[in-house]
C-alpha positions in Angstrom: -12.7 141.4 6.9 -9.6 143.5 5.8 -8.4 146.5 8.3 -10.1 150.3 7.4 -7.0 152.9 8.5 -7.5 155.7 6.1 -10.1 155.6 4.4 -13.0 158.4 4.9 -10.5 161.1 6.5 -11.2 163.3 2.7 -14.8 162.5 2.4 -15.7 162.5 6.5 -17.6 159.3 5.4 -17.8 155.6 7.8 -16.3 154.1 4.9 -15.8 150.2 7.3 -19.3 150.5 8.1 -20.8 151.0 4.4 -18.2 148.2 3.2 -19.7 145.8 6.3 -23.3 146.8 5.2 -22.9 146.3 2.2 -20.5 143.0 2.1 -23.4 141.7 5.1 -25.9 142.6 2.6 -24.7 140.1 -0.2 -24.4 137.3 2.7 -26.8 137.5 5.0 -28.9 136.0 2.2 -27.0 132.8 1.2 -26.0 132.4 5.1 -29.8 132.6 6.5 -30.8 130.0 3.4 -27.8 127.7 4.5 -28.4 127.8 8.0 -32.2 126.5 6.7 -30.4 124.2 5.1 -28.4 122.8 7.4 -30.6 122.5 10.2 -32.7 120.6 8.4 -30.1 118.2 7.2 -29.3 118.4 11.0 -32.6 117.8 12.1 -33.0 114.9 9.8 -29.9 113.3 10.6 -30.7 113.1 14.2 -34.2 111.6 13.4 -32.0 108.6 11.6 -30.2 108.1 14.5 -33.2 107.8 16.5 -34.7 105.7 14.2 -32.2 103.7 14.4 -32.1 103.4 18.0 -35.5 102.7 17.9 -35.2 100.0 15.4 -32.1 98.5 17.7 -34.5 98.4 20.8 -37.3 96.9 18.8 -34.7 94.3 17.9 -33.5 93.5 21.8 -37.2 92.5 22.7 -36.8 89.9 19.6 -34.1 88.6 21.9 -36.0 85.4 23.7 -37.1 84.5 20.5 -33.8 83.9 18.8 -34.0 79.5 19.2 -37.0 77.4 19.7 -35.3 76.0 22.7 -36.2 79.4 24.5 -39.6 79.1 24.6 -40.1 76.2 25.6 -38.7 76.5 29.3 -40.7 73.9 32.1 -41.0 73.9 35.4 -40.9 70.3 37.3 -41.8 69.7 40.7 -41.7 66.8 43.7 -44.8 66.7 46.1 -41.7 65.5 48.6 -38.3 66.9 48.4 -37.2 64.8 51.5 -37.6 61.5 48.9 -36.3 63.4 46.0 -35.8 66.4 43.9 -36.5 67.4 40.7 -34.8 69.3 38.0 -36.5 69.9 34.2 -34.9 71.0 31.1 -36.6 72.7 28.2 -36.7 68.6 26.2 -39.3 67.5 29.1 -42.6 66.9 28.8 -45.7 67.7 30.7 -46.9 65.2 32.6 -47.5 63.6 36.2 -45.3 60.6 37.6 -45.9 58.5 40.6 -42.7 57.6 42.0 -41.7 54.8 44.4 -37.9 54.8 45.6 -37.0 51.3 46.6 -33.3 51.7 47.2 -30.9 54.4 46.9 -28.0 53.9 45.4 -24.6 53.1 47.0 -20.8 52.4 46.5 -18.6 49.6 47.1 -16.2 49.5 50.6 -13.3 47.0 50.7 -11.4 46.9 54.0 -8.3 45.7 54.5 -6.8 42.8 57.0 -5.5 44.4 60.1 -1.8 45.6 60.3 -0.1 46.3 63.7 1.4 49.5 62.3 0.0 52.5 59.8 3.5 53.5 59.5 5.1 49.7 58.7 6.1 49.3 55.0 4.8 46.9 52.7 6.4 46.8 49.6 7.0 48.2 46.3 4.7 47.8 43.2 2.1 48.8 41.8 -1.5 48.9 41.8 -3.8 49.1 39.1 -7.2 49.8 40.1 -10.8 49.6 37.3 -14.2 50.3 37.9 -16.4 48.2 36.2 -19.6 45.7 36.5 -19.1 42.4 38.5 -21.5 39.7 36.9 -21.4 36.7 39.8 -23.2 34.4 37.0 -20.6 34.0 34.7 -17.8 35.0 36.8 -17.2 38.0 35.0 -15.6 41.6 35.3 -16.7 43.8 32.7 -14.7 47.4 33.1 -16.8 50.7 33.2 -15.8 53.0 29.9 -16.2 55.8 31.6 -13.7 55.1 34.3 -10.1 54.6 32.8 -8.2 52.3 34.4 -4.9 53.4 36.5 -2.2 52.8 37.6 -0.3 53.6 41.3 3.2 53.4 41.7 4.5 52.5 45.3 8.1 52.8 46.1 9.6 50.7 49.3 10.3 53.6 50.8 6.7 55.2 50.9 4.7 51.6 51.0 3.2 51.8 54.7 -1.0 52.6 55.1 -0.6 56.0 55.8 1.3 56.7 52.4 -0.1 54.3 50.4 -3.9 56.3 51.7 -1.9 59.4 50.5 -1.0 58.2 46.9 -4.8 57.5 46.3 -6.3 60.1 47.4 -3.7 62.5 45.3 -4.5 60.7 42.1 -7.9 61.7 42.3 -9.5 58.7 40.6 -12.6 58.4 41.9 -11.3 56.3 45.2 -11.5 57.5 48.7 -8.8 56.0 51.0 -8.6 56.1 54.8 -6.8 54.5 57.4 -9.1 53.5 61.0 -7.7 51.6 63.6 -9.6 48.9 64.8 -8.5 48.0 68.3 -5.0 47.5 68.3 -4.5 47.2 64.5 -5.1 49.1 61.5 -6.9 49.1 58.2 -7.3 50.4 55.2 -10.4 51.5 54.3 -11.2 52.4 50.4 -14.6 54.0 49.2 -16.0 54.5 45.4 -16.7 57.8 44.8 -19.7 56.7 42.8 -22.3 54.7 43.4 -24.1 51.6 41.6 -22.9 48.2 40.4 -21.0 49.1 37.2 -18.3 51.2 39.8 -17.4 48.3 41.6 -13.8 48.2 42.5 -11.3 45.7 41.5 -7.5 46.0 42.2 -4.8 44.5 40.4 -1.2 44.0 42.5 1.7 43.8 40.4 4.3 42.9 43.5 8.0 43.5 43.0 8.5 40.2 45.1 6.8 38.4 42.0 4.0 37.0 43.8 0.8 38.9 42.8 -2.0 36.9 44.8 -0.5 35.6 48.1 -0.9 37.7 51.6 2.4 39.1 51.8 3.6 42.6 51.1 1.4 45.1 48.7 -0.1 41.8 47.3 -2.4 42.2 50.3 -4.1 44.7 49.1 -5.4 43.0 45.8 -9.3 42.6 45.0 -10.0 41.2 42.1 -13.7 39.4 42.2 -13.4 36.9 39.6 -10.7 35.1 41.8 -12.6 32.2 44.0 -10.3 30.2 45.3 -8.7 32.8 48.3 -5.8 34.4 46.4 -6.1 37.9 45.0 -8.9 38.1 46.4 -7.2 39.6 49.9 -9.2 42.5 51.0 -12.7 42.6 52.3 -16.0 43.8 50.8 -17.4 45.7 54.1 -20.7 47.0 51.4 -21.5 45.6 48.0 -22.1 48.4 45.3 -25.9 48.7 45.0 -27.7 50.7 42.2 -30.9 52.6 43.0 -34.4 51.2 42.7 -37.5 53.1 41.7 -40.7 52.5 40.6 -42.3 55.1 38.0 -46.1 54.1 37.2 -45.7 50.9 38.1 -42.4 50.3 36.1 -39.3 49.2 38.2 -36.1 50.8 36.9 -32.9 50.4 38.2 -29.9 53.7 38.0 -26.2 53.3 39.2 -27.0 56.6 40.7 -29.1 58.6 43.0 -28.5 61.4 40.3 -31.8 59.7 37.6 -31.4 61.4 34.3 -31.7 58.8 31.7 -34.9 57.4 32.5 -37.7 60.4 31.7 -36.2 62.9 29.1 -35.3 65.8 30.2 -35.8 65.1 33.8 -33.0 65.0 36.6 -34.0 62.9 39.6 -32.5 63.4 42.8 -33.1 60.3 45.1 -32.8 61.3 48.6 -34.4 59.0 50.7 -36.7 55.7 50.1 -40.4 56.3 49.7 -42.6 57.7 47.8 -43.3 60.8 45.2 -45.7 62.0 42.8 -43.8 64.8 40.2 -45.2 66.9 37.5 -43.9 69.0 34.7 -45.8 71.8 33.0 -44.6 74.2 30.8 -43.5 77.7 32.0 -46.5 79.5 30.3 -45.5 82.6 32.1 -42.3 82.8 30.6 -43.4 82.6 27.0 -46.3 84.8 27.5 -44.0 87.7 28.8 -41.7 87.0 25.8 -44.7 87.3 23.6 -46.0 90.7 25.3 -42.2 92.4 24.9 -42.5 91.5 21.6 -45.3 93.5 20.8 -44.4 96.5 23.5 -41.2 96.9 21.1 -42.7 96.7 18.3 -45.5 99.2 19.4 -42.7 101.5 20.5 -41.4 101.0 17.6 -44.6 102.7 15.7 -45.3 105.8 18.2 -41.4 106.5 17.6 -42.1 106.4 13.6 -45.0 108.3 13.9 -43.9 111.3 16.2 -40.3 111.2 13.0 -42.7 111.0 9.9 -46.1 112.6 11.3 -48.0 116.0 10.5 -49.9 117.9 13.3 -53.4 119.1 10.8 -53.8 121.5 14.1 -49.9 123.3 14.3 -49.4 122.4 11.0 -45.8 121.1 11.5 -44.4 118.0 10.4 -41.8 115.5 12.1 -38.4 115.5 10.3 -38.8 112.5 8.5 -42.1 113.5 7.1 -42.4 112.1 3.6 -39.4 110.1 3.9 -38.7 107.4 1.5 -36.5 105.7 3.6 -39.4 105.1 6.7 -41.7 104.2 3.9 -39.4 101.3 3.2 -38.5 100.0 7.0 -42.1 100.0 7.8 -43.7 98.6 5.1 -41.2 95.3 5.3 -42.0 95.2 9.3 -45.4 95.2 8.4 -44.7 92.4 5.8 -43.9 90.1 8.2 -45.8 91.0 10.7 -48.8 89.9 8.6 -46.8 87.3 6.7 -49.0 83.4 6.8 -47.4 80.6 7.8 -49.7 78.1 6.4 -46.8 76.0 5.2 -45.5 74.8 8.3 -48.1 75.8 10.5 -52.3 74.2 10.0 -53.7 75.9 13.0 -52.5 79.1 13.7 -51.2 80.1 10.2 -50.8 83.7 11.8 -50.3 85.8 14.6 -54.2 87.0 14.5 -55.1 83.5 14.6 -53.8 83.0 18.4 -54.8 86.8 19.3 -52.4 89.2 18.2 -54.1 91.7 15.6 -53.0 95.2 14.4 -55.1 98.0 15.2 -55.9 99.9 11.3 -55.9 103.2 12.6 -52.3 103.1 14.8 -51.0 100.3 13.2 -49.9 99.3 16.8 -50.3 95.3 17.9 -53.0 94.1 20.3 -53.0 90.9 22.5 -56.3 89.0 23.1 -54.3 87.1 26.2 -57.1 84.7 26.9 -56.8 83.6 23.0 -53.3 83.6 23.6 -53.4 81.5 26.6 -55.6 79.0 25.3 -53.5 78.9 22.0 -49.7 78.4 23.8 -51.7 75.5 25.7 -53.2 74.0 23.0 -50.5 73.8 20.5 -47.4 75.4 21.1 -45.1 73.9 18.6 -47.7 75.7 16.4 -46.9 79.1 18.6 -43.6 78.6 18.2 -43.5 78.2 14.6 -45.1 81.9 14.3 -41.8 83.3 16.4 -38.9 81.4 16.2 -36.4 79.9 14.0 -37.2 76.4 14.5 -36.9 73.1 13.2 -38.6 69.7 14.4 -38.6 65.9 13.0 -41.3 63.5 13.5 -38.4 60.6 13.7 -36.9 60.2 17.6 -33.4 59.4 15.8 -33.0 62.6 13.2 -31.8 65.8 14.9 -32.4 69.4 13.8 -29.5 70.6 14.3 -29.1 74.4 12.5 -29.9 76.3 9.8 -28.7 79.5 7.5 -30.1 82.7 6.6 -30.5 81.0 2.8 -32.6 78.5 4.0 -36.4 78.4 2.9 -38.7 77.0 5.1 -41.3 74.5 4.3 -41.8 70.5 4.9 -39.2 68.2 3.7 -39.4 64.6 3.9 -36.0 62.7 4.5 -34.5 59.7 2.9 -31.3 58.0 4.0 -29.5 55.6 1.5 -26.3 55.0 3.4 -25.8 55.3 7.3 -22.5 56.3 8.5 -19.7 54.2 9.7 -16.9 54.1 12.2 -13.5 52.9 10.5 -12.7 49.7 12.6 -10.0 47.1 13.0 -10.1 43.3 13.5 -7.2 41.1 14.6 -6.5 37.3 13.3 -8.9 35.2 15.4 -6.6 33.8 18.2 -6.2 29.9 20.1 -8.2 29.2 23.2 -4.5 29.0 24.5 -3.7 32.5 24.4 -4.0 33.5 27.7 -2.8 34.0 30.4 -0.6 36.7 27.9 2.6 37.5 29.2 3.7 41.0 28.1 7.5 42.0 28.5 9.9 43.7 26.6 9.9 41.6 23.7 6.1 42.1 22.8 5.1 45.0 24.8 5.2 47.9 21.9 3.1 48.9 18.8 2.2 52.4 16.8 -1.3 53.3 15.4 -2.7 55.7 13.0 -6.3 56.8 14.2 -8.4 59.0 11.7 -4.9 59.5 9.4 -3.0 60.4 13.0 0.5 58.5 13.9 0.8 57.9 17.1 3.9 57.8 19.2 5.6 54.6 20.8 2.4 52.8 22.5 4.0 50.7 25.1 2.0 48.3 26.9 2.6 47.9 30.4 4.5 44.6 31.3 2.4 42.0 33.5 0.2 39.3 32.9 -3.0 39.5 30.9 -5.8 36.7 31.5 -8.0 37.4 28.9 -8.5 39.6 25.9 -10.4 41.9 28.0 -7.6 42.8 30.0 -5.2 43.3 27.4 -8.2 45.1 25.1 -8.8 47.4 28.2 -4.7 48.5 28.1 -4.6 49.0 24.9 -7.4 51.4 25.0 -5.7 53.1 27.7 -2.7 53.9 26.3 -3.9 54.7 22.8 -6.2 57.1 24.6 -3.2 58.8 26.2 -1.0 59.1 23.6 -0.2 63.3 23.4 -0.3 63.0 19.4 -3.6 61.2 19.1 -5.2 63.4 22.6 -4.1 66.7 20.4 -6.2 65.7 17.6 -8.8 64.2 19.2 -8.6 61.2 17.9 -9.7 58.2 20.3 -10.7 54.4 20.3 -12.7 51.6 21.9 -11.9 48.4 21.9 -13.1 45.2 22.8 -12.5 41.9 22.5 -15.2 39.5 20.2 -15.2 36.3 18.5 -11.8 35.0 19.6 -10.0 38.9 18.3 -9.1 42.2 19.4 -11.3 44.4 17.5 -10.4 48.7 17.8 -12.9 50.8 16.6 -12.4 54.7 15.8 -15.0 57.2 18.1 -15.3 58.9 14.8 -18.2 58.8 12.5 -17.8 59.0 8.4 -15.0 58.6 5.9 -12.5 60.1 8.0 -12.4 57.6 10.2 -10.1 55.0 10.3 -7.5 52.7 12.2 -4.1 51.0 10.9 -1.5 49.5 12.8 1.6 50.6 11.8 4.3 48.5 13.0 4.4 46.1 16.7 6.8 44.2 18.3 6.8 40.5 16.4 5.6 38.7 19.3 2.5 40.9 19.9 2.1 40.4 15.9 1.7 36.8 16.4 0.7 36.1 19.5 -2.0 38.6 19.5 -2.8 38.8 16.2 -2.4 42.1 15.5 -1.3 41.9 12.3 0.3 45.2 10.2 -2.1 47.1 8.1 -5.5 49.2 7.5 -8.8 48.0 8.5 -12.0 49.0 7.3 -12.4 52.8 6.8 -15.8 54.7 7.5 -18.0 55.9 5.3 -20.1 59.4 5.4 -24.1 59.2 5.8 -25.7 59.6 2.2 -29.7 60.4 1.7 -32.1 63.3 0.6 -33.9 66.3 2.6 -36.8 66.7 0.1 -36.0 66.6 -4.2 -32.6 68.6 -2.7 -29.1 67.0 -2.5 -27.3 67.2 0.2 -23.5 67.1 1.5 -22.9 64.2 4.2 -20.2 64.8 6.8 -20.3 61.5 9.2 -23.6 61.7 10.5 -24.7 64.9 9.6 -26.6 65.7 6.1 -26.5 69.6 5.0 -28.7 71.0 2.6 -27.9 72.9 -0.3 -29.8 74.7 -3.3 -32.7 75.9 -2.0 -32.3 74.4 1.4 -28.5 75.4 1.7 -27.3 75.2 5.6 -30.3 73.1 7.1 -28.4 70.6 9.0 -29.9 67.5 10.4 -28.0 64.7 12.7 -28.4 61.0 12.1 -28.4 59.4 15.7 -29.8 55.5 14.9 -32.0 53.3 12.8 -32.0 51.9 9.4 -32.2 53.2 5.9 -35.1 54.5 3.8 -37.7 57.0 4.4 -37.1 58.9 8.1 -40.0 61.1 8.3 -39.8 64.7 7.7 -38.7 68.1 9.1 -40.3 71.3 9.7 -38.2 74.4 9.1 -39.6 77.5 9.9 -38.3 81.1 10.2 -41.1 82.9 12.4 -41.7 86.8 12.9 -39.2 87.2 15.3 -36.3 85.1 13.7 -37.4 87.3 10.4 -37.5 90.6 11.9 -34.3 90.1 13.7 -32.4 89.0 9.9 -34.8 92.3 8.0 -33.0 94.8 11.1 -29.9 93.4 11.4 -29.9 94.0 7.2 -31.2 98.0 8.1 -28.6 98.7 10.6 -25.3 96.9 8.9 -22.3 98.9 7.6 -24.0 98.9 4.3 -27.5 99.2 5.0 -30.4 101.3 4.5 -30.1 103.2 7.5 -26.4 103.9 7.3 -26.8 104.7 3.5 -29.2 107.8 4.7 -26.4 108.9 7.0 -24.0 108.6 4.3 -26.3 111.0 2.5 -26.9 113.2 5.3 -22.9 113.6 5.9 -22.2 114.0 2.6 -24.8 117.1 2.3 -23.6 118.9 5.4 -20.2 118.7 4.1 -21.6 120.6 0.2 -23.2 122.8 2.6 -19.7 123.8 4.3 -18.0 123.9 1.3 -20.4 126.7 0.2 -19.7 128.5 3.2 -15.9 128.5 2.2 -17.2 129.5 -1.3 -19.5 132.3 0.2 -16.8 133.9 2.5 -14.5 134.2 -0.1 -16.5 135.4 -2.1 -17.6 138.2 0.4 -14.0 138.6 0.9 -12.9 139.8 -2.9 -16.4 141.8 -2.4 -15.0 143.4 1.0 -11.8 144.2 -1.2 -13.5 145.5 -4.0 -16.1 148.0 -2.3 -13.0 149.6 -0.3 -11.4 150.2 -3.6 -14.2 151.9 -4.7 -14.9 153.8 -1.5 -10.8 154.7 -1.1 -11.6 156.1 -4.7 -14.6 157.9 -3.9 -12.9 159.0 -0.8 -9.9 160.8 -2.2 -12.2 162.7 -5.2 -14.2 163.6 -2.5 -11.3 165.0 -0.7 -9.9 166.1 -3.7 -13.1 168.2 -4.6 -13.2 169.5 -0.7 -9.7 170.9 -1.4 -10.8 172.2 -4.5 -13.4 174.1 -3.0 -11.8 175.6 -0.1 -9.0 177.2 -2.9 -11.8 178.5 -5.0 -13.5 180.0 -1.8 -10.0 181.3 -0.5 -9.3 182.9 -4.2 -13.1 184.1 -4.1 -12.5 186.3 -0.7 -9.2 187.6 -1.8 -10.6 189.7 -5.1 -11.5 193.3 -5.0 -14.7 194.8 -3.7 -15.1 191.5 -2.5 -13.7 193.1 1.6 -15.9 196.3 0.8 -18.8 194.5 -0.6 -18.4 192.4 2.8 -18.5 195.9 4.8 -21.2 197.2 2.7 
């Protein structure tokens, strides 16, 4: 408000506090009816934001619910954890097992002749060591896949036990080495780290002296198995690799560990000792109950938070903020949607959540658990129970995988047809002579490039020794292919084997991006080996149906589209034709999750009645701008007209004193005083 200085010194009026009456007096109106205002648009704003908290909370108990895999958690157990251990994952099935450990498991020990010295030198070379399966029948060493085979460089210079144990143990491949002394010589002791037949050892010398087999220098260390007649055959086996022995119900199985995981899905056995074990597996009933009763508690929280925003008191008379409020109407009526929605199409049991116990109460609106009905219902069916909560998906056929879904995807029953499995590309060489081998590679005939999947590799170079069948040299081509930096980047890797008289390479890769050529080779390996230049036979993506919809195939995985777009199931075996069906479902948790997540984003409902909120506050300060300058111009134009009034009335006071002095001053006016 402008400074008073002057005015009211003619008039003796309070001229600053008439104009502040009176300017008050035009605003106190519009202020008290914007401060109305504005709290209100306050008030309501802050009941948004805790409706939205309370919608976010609601949403953290849907949390368990958000894959089937969650609720279906079991517990496994061994009536003797000094015969073995048991570990379940949430694939297991309930049952009981009877379990009789025969043997453990154990790994191969070679030992070495005796040496008067750990510290004397033996030579330079190298050894190549494999784990693999020896089959005594046939004479046969077949190589373990999962073990690459490698190779250890000794120099002269660091050749005695002692560093030869060293350079072992540093290469970390799955050998233990040790030097004892037995008496007065030593030996060199060497230990799988795994156990079972298919990680026998078997040790390749290639001796710088040229002699590979004999008993002098490194060549005294070789083991090969298939060798009968004494040579390279030169340390000792102090324990034959032994895989484990059980008996579950009566049928024997045999594991190349004591870790058992591939015999009863989802179980992990851990043999400790021999003897016998009963085990059973239930489901963690517990676990999905609690999940269950959070769900409600949230959404019951949920309701008393809506009611205390949106409610009238009949006895106070006062309402909650959001009394009335379109946008509650809208967030609860779609929560209520689903939490009544049927799921008769994937579902014929429990078709809802009041047919296993969970019913709304009409005059709260808040959820109730019958837990015995519940109980009975998780027990009796609880693919069924799952269906009503999660976002699930399940195949009648062993080999066809749910693997994912999208928000577009409707759920229902879909029967699958496959009309074209997938294929790895492959590669065969030119059938070869019985006389092939022994194969001598050196460097004539010793390098090669390969495109895997469309990838060039770099220079493959074959290491230079002597090959005495195909599955030797198959096994170092695999190798190196396998190390190559380009192909290793890309992820591009091969098997290979060697069938029918040829070296056959087959890409890991499923579908039509798979694919092997050779790109160019040494001459020699070209005709020796028959590895001829060129492209094999390319892969080929699955091809099928999931109901009347198409479907895109990407190696061995179909994906819907239309009305199924994003389902995704996995082709893992068998032949062509009809496959069963799948079961995709989107329960009241997966749905309520998608319906909050679409309240709360940037753009939704909730954020929209923010928007609103902000958007009003800011017309209502913009009217307080307008107001005080309006009171402002009224401030200015009352002390115009006061400063007027002001001065006539001093003018008029100055007026009358003169007439009053003029008055006294006449004649008779002094005796007519003293009269």
């Amino acid at each position: 408000m402008a400074s008073i200085s002057s005015a009211g010194i003619g008039s003796g009026l309070d001229v600053p506090a008439l104009v502040e009456k009176l300017v008050n007096a035009e605003g106190d109106p519009i202020r008290s009816r914007l401060d109305r205002k504005e709290a209100k648009l306050q008030a309501g704003l802050s009941a948004i934001g805790t409706l939205k908290s309370a919608l976010s909370e609601f949403q953290s108990s849907l949390g368990g619910f958000q894959k089937m895999e969650s609720l279906q958690s079991m517990a496994a157990t061994s009536d003797d954890e000094g015969i073995l251990t048991v570990t379940a994952s949430n694939n297991a099935q309930e049952g009981e097992y009877e379990i009789d450990v025969e043997e453990l498991a154990r790994s191969q020990r070679l030992v070495s002749i005796g040496f008067d010295s750990d510290f004397m030198p033996l030579g330079s070379g190298s050894l190549r060591i494999q784990f693999g399966t020896y089959n005594e029948d046939n004479n046969d060493f077949k190589p373990n896949p999962k073990q690459e085979l490698r190779i250890i460089e000794i120099q002269d210079d660091r050749s005695s036990l002692r560093d030869i144990q060293k350079a072992i143990n540093d290469s970390k491949i799955g050998l233990k080495a040790s030097v004892i002394k037995d008496g007065e010589v030593y030996r060199l002791v060497l230990t799988s780290e795994h156990e079972g037949t298919e990680n026998s050892i078997r040790i390749s010398v290639q001796d710088d002296d040229g002699e590979n087999l004999d008993m002098v220098s490194l060549s005294m260390l070789s083991f090969d198995p298939t060798y009968k007649d004494g040579k390279g055959r030169n340390m000792v086996e102090s324990q034959t690799a032994r895989d484990a022995e059980i008996e579950i119900d009566g049928l024997t199985v045999f594991s190349s560990s004591n870790e058992v995981d591939d015999v009863i899905d989802g179980l992990t056995i851990s043999l400790k000792d021999t003897g016998s074990a009963d085990i059973e597996v239930k489901l963690n009933q517990i676990q999905v109950v609690e999940r269950i009763q959070s769900l409600v508690q949230g959404h019951n929280n949920l309701i008393d938070a809506v009611s205390e925003l949106s409610g009238f008191d009949p006895e106070s008379r006062i309402a909650g903020p959001l009394n009335g409020d379109s946008t509650v109407r809208t967030v609860m009526n779609q929560v209520r949607r689903i939490m009544s929605s049927s799921f008769a199409h994937v579902n014929h049991r429990y078709q809802s959540l009041a047919d296993i116990g969970i019913t709304t109460q009409s005059s709260t609106g808040k959820l109730t658990i019958n837990q015995s009905k519940l109980q009975r219902s998780i027990e009796e069916d609880l693919e069924e129970v799952i269906n009503l909560f999660s976002k699930s998906g399940r195949t009648d056929d062993p080999q066809i995988n749910y693997l994912k879904a999208s928000d577009r995807t409707a759920s229902g029953t879909y029967p699958i047809n496959i009309t074209q499995k997938p294929t790895k590309g492959g590669y065969a060489g030119i059938r070869l002579d019985r006389s092939s081998f022994p194969f001598y590679v050196q460097e004539s005939n010793d390098e090669f490039i390969i495109k895997v999947n469309g990838v060039k590799s770099g220079p493959i170079k074959l290491d230079h020794g002597v090959y005495y069948s195909g599955h030797e040299l198959a096994d170092e081509i695999q190798e190196k292919v396998n190390q190559d930096a380009n192909l290793v980047q890309k992820e591009a890797k091969i098997w290979t084997s060697f069938y029918d008289r040829r070296l056959i390479i087959i890409s890991e890769k499923l579908g039509s991006g798979s694919s092997i050529e050779l790109v160019s080779g040494d001459y020699e390996l070209q005709e020796e080996m028959g590895l001829s230049l060129g492209r094999g036979q390319d892969g080929e993506d699955i091809k099928g149906s999931i109901g009347t919809y198409r479907t895109l195939g990407t190696g061995n995985v179909l994906t819907g589209q239309q009305d199924i777009d994003g389902l995704q199931i996995e082709f893992l075996g068998g032949g062509e034709g009809h496959r069963g069906k799948i079961v995709y479902s989107e329960g009241v948790a997966a749905q309520m999750d998608q319906l909050i997540n679409g309240f709360l984003q940037s753009q939704g409902v909730i954020q929209s009645r923010v928007d609103g909120y902000g958007e009003r506050l800011t017309d209502i300060e913009q009217e307080r701008r307008q107001l005080a300058r309006k009171l402002e111009k009224s401030e200015e134009r009352y002390l115009k007209q006061f400063t007027k009034l002001d001065a006539l009335i001093g003018s008029m006071n100055s007026t009358s004193q003169y007439l009053n002095n003029q008055l006294k001053a006449l004649p008779g006016a002094r005796s007519t005083s003293r009269n």
